[in-house]
C-alpha positions in Angstrom: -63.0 15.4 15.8 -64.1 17.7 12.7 -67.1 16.8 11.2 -68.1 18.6 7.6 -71.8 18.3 6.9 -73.8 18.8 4.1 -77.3 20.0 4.7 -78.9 20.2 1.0 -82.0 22.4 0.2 -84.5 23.1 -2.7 -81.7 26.1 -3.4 -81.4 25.6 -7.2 -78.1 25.1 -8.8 -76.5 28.4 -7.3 -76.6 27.0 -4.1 -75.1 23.7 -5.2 -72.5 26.7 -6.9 -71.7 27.7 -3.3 -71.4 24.7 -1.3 -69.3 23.3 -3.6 -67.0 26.4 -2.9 -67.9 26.5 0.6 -65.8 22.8 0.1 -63.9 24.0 -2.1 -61.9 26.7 0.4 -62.0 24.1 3.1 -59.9 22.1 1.4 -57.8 24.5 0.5 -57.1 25.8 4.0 -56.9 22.2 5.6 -55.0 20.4 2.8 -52.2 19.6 5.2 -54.4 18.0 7.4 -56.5 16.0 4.7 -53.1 14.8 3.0 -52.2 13.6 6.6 -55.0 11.9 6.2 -54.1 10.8 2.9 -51.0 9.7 3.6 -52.5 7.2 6.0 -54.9 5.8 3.7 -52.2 5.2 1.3 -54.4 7.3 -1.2 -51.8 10.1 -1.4 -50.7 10.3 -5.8 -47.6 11.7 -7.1 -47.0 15.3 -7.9 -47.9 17.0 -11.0 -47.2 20.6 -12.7 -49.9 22.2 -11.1 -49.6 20.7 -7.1 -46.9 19.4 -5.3 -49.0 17.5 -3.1 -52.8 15.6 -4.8 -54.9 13.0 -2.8 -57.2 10.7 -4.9 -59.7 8.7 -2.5 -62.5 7.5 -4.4 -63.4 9.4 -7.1 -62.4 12.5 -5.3 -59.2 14.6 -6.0 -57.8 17.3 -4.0 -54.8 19.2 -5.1 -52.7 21.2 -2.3 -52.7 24.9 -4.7 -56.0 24.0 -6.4 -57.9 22.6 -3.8 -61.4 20.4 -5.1 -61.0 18.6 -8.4 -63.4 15.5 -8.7 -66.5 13.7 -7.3 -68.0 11.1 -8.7 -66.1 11.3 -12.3 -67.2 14.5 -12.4 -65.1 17.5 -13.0 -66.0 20.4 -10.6 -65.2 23.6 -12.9 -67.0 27.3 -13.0 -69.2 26.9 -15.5 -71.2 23.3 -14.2 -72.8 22.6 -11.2 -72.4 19.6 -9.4 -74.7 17.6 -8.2 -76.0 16.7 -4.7 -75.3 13.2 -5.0 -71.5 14.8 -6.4 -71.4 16.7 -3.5 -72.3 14.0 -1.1 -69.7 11.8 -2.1 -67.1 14.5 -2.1 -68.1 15.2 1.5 -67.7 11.6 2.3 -64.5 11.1 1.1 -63.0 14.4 3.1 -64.4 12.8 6.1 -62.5 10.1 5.7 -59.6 11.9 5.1 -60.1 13.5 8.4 -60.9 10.5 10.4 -57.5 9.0 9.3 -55.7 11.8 10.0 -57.2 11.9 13.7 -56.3 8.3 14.6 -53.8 7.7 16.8 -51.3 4.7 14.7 -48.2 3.8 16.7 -44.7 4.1 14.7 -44.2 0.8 12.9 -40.3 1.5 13.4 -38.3 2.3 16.4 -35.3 5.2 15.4 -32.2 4.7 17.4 -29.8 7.8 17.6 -26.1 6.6 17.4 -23.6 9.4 18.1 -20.2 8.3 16.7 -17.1 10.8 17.5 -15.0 10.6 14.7 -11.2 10.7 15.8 -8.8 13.1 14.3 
């Protein structure tokens, strides 16, 4: 199983800058797998103009073409850093995403292939 960690440090606000895009291009090169995830959870939202595919699980959002969006009510943007307690909770909620998507859940239907030969 994946884990992603968080190790915080007395870093200032640049290095709150780059973890957040450390997350921020993990999601966006694992979205498939955290939608799985998502998907799972039932926590998967409908599409909008800018992504086909957004997850909202807590107060976290992921998009699939803009990867990180929200922690904890907070908009992540280029000009603000978040903060450690923002980034903790965004970390939390991808690791749920990623424990879902790991679990094995047996198919709650059975699919039955009927071949019928039409007769001309």
């Amino acid at each position: 199983m994946e884990t992603l960690k968080i190790i915080t440090k007395t870093v200032g606000k640049n290095g709150f800058f780059d973890l957040r895009n450390q997350m921020n291009e993990f999601v966006k090169s694992n979205f498939g797998l955290l939608y799985e995830g998502a998907v799972r959870l039932g926590c998967e939202i409908s599409a909008d103009y800018y992504a086909p595919e957004r997850v909202q699980i807590g107060n976290t959002r992921l998009h699939a073409s803009q990867g990180l969006k929200y922690a904890d009510g907070h908009k992540y943007s280029d000009d603000a850093a978040p903060s450690e307690k923002q980034l903790r909770q965004t970390v939390a909620d991808i690791q749920r995403l990623i424990d879902a998507a790991a679990e094995v859940i047996p198919a709650p239907f059975t699919l039955n292939i009927i071949e019928n030969e039409k007769g001309e």
